[in-house]
C-alpha positions as CSV (number, residue, x, y, z in Angstrom):
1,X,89.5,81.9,85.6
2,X,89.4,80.8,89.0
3,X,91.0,77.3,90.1
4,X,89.3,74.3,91.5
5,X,90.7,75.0,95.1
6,X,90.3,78.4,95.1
7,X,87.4,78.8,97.2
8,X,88.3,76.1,100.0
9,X,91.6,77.7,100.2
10,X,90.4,81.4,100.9
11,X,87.9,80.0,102.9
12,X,90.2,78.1,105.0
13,X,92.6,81.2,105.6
14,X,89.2,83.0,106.5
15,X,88.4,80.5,109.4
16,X,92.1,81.0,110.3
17,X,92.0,84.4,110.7
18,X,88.4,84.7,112.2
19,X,89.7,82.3,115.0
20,X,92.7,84.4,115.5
21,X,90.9,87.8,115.4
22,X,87.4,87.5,116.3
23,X,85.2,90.1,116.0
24,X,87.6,91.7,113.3
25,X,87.2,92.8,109.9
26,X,88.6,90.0,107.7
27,X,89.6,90.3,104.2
28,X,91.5,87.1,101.9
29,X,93.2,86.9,99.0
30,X,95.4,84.6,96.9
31,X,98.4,85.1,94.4
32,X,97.2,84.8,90.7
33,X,99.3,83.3,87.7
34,X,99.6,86.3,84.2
35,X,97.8,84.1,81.4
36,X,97.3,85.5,77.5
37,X,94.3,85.3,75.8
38,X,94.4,81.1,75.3
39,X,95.0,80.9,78.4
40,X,98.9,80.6,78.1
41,X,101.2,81.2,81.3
42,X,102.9,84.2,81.0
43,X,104.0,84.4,84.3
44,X,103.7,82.4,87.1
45,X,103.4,84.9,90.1
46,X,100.9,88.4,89.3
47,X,102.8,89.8,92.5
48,X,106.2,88.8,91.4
49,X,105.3,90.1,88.2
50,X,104.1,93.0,88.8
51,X,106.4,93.5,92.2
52,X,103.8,93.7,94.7
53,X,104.8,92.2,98.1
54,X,101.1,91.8,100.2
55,X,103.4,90.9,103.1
56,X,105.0,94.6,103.4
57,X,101.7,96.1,103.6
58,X,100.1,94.9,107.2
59,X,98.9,98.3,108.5
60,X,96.7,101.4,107.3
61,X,99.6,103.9,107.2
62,X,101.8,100.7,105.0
63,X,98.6,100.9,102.7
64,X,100.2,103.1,99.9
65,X,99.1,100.9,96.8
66,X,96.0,98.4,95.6
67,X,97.4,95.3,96.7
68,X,94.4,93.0,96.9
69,X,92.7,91.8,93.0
70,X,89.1,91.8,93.4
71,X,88.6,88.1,92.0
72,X,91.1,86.7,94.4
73,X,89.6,88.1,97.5
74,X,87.2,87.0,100.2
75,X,85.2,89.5,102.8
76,X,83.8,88.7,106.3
77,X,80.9,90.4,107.5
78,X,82.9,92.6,109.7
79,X,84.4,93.7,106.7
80,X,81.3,94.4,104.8
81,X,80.0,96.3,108.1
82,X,83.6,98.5,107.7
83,X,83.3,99.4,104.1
84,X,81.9,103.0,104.2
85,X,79.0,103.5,101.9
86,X,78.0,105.6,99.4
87,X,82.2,105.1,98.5
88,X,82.3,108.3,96.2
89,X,86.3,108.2,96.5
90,X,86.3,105.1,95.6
91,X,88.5,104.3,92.6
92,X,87.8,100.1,92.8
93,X,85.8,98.3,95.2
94,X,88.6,95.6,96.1
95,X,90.9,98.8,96.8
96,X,87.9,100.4,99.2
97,X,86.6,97.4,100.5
98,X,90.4,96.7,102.1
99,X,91.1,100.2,102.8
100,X,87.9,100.4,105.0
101,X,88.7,97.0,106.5
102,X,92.7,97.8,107.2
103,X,91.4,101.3,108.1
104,X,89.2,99.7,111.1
105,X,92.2,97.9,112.3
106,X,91.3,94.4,110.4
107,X,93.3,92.1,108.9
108,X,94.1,91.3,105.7
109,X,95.5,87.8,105.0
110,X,97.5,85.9,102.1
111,X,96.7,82.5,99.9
112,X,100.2,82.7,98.9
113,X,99.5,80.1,96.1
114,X,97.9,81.8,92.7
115,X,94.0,80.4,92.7
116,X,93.5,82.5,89.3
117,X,94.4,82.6,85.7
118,X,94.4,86.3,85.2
119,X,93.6,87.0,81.6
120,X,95.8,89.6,79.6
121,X,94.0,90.5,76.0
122,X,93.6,94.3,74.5
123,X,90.6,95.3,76.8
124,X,91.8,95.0,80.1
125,X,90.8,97.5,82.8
126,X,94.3,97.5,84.8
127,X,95.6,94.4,83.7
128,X,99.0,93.3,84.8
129,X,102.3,95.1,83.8
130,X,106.4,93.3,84.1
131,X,107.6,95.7,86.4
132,X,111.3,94.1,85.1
133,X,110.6,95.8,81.9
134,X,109.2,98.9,82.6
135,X,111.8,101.6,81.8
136,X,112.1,105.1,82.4
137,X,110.8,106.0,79.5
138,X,107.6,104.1,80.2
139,X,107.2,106.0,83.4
140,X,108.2,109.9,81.7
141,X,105.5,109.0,79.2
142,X,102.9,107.8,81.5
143,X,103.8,110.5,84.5
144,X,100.6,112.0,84.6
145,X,98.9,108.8,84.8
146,X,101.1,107.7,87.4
147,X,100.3,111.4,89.4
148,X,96.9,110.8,88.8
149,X,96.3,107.4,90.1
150,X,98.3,108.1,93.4
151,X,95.9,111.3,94.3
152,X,93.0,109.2,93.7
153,X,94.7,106.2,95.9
154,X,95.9,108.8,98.7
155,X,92.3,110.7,98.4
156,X,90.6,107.0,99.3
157,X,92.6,106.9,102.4
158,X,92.3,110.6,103.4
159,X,88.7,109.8,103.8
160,X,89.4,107.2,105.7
161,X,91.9,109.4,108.2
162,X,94.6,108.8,106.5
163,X,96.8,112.0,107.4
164,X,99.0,114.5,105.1
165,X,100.0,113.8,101.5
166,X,103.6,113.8,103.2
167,X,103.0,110.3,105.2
168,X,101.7,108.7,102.3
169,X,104.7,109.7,100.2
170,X,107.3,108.6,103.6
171,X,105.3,105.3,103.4
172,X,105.6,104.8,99.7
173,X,109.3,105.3,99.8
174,X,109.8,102.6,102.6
175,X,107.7,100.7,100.8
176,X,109.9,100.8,97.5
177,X,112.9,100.5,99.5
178,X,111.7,97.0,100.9
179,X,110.7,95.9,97.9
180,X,114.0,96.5,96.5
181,X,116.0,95.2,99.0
182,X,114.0,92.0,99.2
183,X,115.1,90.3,96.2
């Protein structure tokens, strides 16, 4: 459920960053806040939640994870005239549409503020996972999962140049370690 200011706000950082980079693929995005099914917080930050830090992610080669939640996000139409098309790699459009837009050299800017309830119930697509609480024996039982969604992530940005399987796996590893050492 999107909140009242939600569009002014993205749009806002949009002007911002259209002024700064003209001519530039532009995409926007906010925070969102975990709700339940009512509507419920569960958690007040998705990214803290779920440990994803936008602001460690800035270039194409740092692109080593979906980052950007297709309800929060606005597009230019530089953006738009980046996305490749047909996107047969393509796992979600929010992941391409940023991936072609950071692969081009654009920018990709924060609403740090959540503008979103995002809904958890039993039928969620991805939905939104404690990072806190998942163990070890969460991850040994969903490795091939985990395998699986990293060569379909890598395989979106091989198509857009990305480079070997060994630079995305360098790039996830500084990426963890930041994220760890940020707290």
């Amino acid at each position: 459920m999107w909140l009242s200011d939600k569009v002014r706000l993205t749009r806002e950082e949009m002007l911002l960053q259209e002024a700064a980079h003209p001519q530039s693929p532009v995409v926007v995005h906010t925070d969102l806040t975990v709700a339940d099914e009512q509507l419920n917080v569960v958690a007040q930050s998705f990214w803290r939640y779920t440990a994803t830090r936008p602001e460690f992610i800035t270039t194409f080669d740092e692109c080593v994870l979906p980052f950007v939640t297709g309800c929060t996000m606005m597009f230019n139409a530089e953006a738009r005239k980046a996305t490749i098309l047909p996107a047969r790699e393509a796992t979600m459009h929010d992941v391409w549409v940023t991936l072609c837009c950071m692969s081009k050299g654009g920018v990709v800017s924060t609403v740090p503020t959540p503008q979103v309830l995002y809904r958890q119930h039993g039928d969620n697509a991805i939905g939104a996972r404690d990072i806190h609480t998942v163990g070890l024996r969460y991850r040994l039982g969903h490795l091939l999962t985990i395998v699986r969604n990293n060569k379909a992530h890598y395989l979106m940005l091989r198509r857009l140049g990305y480079g070997p399987v060994w630079k995305y796996i360098r790039h996830k590893i500084i990426y963890r370690d930041k994220v760890r050492h940020s707290k």
